[in-house]
N, C-alpha and C positions, 0 to 999 in steps of 0.2 A: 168259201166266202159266205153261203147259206149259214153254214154252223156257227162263223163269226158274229153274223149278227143276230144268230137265235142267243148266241152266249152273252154278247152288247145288252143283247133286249134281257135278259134273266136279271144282268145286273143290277141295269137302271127300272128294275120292279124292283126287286130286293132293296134297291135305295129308297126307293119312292116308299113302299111299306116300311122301313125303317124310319126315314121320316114322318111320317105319319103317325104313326103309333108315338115318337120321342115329341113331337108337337101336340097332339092329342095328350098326353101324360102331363107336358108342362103346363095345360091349359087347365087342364081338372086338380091338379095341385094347388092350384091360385086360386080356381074356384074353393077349392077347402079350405086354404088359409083364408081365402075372405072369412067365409061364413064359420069357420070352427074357431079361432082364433080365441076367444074367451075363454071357452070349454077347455081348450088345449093349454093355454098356462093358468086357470083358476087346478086343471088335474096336476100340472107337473109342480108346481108350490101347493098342494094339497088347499087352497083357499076355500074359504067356505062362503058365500052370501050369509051375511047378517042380517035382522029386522033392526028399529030405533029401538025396540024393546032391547034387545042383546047389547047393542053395542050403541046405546045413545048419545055420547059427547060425538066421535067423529060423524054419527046423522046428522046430531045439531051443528057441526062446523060445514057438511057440504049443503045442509040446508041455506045457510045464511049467506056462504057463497055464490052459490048458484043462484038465489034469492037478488042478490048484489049485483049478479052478471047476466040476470033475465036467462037464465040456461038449464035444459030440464037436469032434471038429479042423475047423475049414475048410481048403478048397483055400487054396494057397498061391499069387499070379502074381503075376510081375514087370512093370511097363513100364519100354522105355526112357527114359521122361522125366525130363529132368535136374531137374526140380522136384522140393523134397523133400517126399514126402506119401502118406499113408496111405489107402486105404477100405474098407468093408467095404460088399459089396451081397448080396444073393440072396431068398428067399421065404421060409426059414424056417432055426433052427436048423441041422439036418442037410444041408440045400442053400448053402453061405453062402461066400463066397469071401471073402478077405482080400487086397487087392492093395498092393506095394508098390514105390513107383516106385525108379530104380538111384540119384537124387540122395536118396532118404532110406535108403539102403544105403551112401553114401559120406561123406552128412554126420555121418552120428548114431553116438558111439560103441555097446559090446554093450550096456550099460548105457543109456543111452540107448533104443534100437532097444528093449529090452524094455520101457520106459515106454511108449512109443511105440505097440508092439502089445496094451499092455496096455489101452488106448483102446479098440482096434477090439474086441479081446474082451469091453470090457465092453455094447458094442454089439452083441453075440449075446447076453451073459447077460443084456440087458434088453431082446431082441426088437424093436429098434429097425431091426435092419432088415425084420421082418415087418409092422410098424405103418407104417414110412415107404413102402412099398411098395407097398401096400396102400390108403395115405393119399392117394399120387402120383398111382397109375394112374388112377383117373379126371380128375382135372385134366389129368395129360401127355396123354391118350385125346381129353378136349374141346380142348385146342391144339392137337393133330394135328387132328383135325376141322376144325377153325377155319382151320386153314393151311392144312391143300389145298383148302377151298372159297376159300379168299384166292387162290391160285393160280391154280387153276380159272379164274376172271372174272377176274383179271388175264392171262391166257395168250387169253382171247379179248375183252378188249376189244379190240382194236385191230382192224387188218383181217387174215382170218384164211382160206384156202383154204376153197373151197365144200363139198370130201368132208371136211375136216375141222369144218367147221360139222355137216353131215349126221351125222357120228359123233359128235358130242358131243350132239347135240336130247335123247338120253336123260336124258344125264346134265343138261343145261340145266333141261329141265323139273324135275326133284327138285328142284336146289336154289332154283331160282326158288321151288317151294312151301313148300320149309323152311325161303328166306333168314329170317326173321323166328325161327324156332328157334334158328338158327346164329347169329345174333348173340346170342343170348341165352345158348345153351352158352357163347361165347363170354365173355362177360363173366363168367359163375359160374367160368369155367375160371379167366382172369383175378383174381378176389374169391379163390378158393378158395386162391391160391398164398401169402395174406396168414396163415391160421392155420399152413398146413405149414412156413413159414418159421418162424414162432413156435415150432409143436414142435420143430421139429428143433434151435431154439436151447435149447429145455428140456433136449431128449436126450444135445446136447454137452457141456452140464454136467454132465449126471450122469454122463454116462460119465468127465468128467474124474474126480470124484470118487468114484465107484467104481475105477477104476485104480490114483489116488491110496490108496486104504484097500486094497485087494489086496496091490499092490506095496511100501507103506508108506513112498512115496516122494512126498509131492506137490512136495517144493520141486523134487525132479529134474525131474516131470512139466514144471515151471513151465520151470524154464530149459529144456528141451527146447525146447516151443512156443515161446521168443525165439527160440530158435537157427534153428526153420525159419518165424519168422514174418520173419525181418529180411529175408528172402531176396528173389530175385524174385519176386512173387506171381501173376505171371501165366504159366499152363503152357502150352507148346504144345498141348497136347489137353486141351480140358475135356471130362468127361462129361457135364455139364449140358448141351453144347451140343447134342448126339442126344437130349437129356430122359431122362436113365435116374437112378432114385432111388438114393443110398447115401450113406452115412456117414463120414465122409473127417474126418482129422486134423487139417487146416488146412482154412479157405476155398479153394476154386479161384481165385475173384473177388472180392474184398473188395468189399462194396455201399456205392454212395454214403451211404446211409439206413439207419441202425441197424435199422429196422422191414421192412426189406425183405431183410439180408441171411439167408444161409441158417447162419450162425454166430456167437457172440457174438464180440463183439472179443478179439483174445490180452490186450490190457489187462486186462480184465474178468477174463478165466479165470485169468489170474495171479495178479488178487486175490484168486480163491475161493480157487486154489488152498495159494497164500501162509500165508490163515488158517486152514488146515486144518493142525489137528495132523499130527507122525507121526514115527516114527524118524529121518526123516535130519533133522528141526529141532534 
């Protein structure tokens, strides 16, 4: 009876530190994606911050924007990707980058290019990317979770050096005692990317139609989005593929499933846009 519940009590520590460590991890992951979240997709689209000197016409279009919306300025960066497309990422208002790849600097005329950025600003003026960010981080938090313990046990099943076994038993034990958490994180990570899609398809809208009532352009807005929807759709660098949350002008990846992608279809948005009054109708 003693052994039993010396063996009970091993367990439920080996759970409890298991837990611990799988909550502590998911917490300092969030903590990262808050505060890295620029750094992380201005590196993975290789984007650079621009001065007005370098890249003057889109300073002068977020100047006159932000001007128009009482809103301070975001950073300005460019990537090289010849795909034409917009994003806005950061944490808040005053922290918030605008990136703008060299194919939607070559395809869009001035006229254009300010429809365009008029987008992404209205995705500061409705905090969309402090809500998506915020929204993300725990979901991206639990898939990183999820993938390095996938890793993990796939890097040692097979056969695997004896000091390398000996240096992992720590790390072995934890997740042996958490596996049953970690699939479970796992699945809500999973479940949870089903509403963020949803938002984010809410937020695309509105920002088109905020843009559109700013600018007092939505038929321009409309044929813009043909212009860079017709294109190639697929960029050499996704930032979803490092998981880093923002607000981007076109899809990266068009989803097979309406319900999964992360933006409404350009069909769709051409028809809000279409039936929205405004000076250039």
């Amino acid at each position: 009876m003693h052994g039993c519940r010396q063996h009970q009590g091993g367990a439920a520590l080996l759970v409890g530190v298991g837990l611990t460590v799988v909550v502590a991890g998911v917490g300092l992951a969030v903590l990262a994606q808050w505060w890295a979240t620029e750094r992380l997709a201005r590196s993975a689209t290789r984007a650079q911050l621009v001065t007005p000197a370098e890249a003057p016409e889109p300073h002068a279009v977020l100047d006159r924007l932000c001007a128009l919306g009482d809103l301070p300025k975001p950073r300005l960066a460019i990537s090289p990707s010849p795909v034409p497309n917009a994003f806005t990422l950061g944490r808040s208002r005053r922290h918030t980058t605008v990136v703008v790849t060299r194919g939607l600097l070559e395809a869009l005329n001035p006229d254009e290019l300010g429809v365009a950025l008029a987008h992404e600003v209205a995705h500061i003026r409705h905090r969309d990317v402090t809500v998506m960010t915020l929204a993300s981080s725990l979901a991206i938090a639990l898939a990183w979770g999820t993938s390095t313990a996938g890793r993990f046990i796939r890097r040692n099943s097979g056969p695997t050096p004896f000091l390398q076994q000996v240096r992992d038993l720590p790390t072995a034990f934890v997740l042996g005692a958490s596996a049953p958490l970690i699939m479970v994180l796992g699945l809500i990570g999973l479940l949870a990317q089903l509403p963020l899609r949803a938002l984010g398809r809410c937020r695309e809208l509105a920002a088109d139609h905020d843009a559109a009532v700013q600018t007092g352009q939505p038929a321009l807005l409309a044929a813009t989005l043909l212009k860079i929807g017709t294109g190639d759709p697929i960029p050499r660098t996704d930032v979803r593929a490092v998981r880093v949350p923002m607000m981007s002008l076109a899809a990266a990846r068009p989803a097979a499933r309406a319900w999964w992608s992360t933006h409404p279809t350009i069909a769709r948005r051409v028809d809000r846009l279409t039936c929205q009054p405004g000076p250039d109708r």
